[in-house]
C-alpha positions as CSV (number, residue, x, y, z in Angstrom):
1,X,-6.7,-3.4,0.2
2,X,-5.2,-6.8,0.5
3,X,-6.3,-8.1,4.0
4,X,-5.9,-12.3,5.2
5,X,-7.7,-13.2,8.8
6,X,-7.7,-9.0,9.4
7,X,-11.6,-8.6,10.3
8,X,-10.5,-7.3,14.0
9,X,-8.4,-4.4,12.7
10,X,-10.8,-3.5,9.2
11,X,-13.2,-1.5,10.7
12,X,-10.7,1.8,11.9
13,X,-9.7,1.5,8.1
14,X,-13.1,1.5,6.6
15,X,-14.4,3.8,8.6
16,X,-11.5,6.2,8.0
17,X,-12.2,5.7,4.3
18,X,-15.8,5.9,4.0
19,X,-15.3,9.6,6.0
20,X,-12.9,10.9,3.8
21,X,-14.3,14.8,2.4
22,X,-14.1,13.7,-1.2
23,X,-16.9,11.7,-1.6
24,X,-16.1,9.9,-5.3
25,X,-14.1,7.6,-4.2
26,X,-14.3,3.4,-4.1
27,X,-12.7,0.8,-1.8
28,X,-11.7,-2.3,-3.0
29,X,-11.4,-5.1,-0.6
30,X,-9.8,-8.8,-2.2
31,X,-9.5,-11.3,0.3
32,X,-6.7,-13.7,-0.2
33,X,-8.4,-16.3,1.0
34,X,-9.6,-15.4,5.0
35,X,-10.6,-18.0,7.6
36,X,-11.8,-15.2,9.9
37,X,-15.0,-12.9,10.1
38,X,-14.1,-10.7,7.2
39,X,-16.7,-12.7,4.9
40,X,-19.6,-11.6,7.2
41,X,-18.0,-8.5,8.1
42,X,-17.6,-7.4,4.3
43,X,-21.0,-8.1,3.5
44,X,-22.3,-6.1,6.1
45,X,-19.9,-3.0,5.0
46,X,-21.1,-3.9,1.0
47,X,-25.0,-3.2,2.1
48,X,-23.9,0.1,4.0
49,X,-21.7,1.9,1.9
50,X,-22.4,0.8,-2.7
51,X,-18.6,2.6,-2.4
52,X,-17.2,-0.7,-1.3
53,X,-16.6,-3.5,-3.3
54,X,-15.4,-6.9,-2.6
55,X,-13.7,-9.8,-3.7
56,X,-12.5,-13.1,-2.2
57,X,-9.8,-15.1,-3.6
58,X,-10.3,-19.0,-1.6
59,X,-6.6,-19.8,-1.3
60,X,-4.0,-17.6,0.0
61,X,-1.4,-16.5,-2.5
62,X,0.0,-13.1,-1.3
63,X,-0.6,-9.2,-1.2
64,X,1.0,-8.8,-4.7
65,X,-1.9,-10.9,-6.2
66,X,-4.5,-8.9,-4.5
67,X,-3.2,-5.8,-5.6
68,X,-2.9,-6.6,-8.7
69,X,-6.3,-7.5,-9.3
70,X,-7.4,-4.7,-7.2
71,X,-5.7,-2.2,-9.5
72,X,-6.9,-4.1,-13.2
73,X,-10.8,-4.0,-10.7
74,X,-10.0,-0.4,-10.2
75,X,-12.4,2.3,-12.0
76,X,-10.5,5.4,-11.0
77,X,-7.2,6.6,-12.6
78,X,-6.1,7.1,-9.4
79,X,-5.2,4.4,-7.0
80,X,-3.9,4.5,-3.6
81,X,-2.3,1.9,-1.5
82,X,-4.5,0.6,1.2
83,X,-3.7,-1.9,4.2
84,X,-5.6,-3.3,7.1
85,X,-4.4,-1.3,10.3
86,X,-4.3,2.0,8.0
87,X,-6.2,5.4,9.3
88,X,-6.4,7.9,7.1
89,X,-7.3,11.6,8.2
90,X,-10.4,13.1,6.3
91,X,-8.7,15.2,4.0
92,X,-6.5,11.9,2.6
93,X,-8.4,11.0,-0.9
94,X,-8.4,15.4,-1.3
95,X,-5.0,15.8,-1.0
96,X,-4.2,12.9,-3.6
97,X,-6.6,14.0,-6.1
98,X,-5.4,17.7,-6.0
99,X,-1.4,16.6,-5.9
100,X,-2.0,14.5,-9.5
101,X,-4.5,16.9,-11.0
102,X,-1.6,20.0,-10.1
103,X,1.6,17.8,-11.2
104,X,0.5,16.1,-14.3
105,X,4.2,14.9,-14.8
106,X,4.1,13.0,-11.6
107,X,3.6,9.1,-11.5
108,X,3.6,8.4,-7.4
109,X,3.3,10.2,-4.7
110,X,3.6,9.4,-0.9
111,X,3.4,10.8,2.8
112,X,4.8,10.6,5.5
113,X,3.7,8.6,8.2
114,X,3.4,7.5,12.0
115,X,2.8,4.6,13.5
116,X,0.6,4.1,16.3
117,X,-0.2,1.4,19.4
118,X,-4.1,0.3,20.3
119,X,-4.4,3.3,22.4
120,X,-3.6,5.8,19.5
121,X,0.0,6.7,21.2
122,X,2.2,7.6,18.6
123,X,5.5,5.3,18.4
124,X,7.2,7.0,15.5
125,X,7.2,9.0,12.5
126,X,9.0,8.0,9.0
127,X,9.2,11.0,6.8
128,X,9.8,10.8,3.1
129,X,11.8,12.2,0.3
130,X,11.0,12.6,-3.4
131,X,12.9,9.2,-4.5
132,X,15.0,10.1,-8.0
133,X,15.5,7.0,-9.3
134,X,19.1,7.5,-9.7
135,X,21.5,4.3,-10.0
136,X,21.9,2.7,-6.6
137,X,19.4,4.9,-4.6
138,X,17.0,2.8,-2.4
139,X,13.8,3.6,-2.9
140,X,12.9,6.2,0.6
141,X,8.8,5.8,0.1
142,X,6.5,4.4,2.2
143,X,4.5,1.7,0.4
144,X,1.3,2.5,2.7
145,X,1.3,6.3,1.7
146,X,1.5,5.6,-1.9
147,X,-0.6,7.0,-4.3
148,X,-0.3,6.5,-8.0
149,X,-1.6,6.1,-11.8
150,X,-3.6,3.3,-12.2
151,X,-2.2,3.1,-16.3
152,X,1.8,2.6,-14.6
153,X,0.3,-0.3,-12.4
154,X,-1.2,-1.8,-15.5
155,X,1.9,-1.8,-17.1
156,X,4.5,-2.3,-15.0
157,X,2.8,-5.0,-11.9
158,X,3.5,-6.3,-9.0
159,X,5.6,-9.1,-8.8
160,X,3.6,-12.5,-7.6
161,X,7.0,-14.5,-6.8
162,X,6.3,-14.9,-3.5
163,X,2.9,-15.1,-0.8
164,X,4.4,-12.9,1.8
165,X,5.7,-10.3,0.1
166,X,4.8,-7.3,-2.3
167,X,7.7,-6.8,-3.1
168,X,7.2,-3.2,-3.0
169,X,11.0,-2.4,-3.7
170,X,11.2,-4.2,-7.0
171,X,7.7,-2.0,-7.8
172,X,9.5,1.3,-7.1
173,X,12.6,0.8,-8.5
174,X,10.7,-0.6,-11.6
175,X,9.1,2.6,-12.0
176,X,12.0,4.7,-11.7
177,X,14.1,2.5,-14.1
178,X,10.9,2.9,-16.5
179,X,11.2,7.3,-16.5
180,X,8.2,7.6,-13.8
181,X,8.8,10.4,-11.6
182,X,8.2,10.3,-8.0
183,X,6.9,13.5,-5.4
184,X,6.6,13.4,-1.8
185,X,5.7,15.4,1.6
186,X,7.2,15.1,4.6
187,X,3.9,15.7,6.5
188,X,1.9,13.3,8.2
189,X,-1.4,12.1,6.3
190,X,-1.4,7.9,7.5
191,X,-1.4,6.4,10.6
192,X,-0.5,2.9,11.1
193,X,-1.9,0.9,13.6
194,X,1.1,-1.3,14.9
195,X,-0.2,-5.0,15.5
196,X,0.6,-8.6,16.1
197,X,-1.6,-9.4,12.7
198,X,1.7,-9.9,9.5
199,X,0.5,-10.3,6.6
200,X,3.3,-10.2,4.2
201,X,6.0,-8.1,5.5
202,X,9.5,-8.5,7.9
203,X,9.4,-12.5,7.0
204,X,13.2,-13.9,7.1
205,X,11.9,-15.3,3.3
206,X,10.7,-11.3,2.7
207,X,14.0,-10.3,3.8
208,X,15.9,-12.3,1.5
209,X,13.6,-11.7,-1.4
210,X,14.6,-7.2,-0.7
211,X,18.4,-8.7,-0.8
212,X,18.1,-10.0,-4.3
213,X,16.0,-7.5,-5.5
214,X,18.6,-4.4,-4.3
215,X,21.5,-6.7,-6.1
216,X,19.3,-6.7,-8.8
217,X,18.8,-3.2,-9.1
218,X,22.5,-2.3,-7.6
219,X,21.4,-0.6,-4.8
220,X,24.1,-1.3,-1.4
221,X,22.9,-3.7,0.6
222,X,22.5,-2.8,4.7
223,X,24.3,-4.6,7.0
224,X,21.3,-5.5,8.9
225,X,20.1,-7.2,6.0
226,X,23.5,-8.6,4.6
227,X,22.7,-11.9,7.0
228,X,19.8,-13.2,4.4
């Protein structure tokens, strides 16, 4: 989990992690370099729970940074994407583990899922499809639902180009270039907790940086995104 000045919205996500029904699980936090509470806060949620580990970075360089030191940090062979805002039901870290232990052909896997307001109103819901990798698809996964091996992370990373992107799209479309096949469910196991706190996503530079990438991959460009 990648998080920058989001100590007010970490504790729905921890909490939502450290109840999930599979118990062998571990939560990596890096810190790309916080000016907030989330020093203290981490080092009271370290003492609680020896499931949660933590790292701080002391400048600020990006998401894409973060997770991929997360994901070298990581001892599982599993990995799941994590964000600050993200609430997970119970049966989360289950459903993940049983998905890649039943399709051992499968490299990602991701859910669908609805976002919510501060008083836990849902807003809307953004269902998935298995994404096939075939020329000129765009990539129809939700980056916060993602699940995936941690040896395809390893070998095919993140790209650090830019602080307030992931560049999730270039990750995806990476994979599927690569042979990695992708599964999917249309039900709901994430909700996102919509907030003022952005920490590396819907930037005009972010924007710009998805344009490139679908040239670079041939994928049609929108024409809401045709302006950047």
């Amino acid at each position: 989990m990648p998080v920058y000045n989001g100590a007010p919205f970490m504790v729905q996500t921890l909490e939502s992690l450290r109840n999930q029904n599979l118990k062998e699980i571990e939560v990596l936090v890096i810190d790309d370099g916080s000016t907030d509470s989330l020093p203290e806060l981490m080092e009271y949620y370290v003492g609680l729970d020896n499931r949660i580990r933590y790292h701080r970075f002391e400048d600020n360089k990006g998401a894409a940074r973060c997770r991929n030191y997360g994901n070298k940090e990581a001892r599982a062979k599993i990995i799941h994407v994590t964000d600050c805002g993200d609430i997970y039901p119970s049966c989360k870290a289950r459903l993940v583990y049983n998905y890649f232990k039943k399709h051992p052909d499968i490299g990602v896997f991701s859910t669908a899922v609805t976002g919510v307001d501060h008083f836990g109103i849902e807003l809307h819901t953004q269902r998935m499809q298995a994404f096939t990798g075939r020329k000129g698809e765009k990539p129809n996964i939700s980056h916060a639902t993602a699940a995936y091996r941690k040896w395809i992370a390893l070998k095919w990373p993140y790209r650090e180009t830019s602080k307030v992107t992931d560049n999730y799209d270039a990750f995806f479309l990476t994979l599927a270039k690569n042979g990695i096949k992708f599964g999917a469910t249309k039900k709901v196991y994430l909700r996102v907790l919509h907030i003022n706190y952005k920490y590396h996503r819907d930037t005009r530079e972010g924007r710009h940086i998805k344009k490139q990438v679908y040239k670079e991959f041939n994928i049609p460009i929108p024409a809401w995104l045709e302006k950047y």
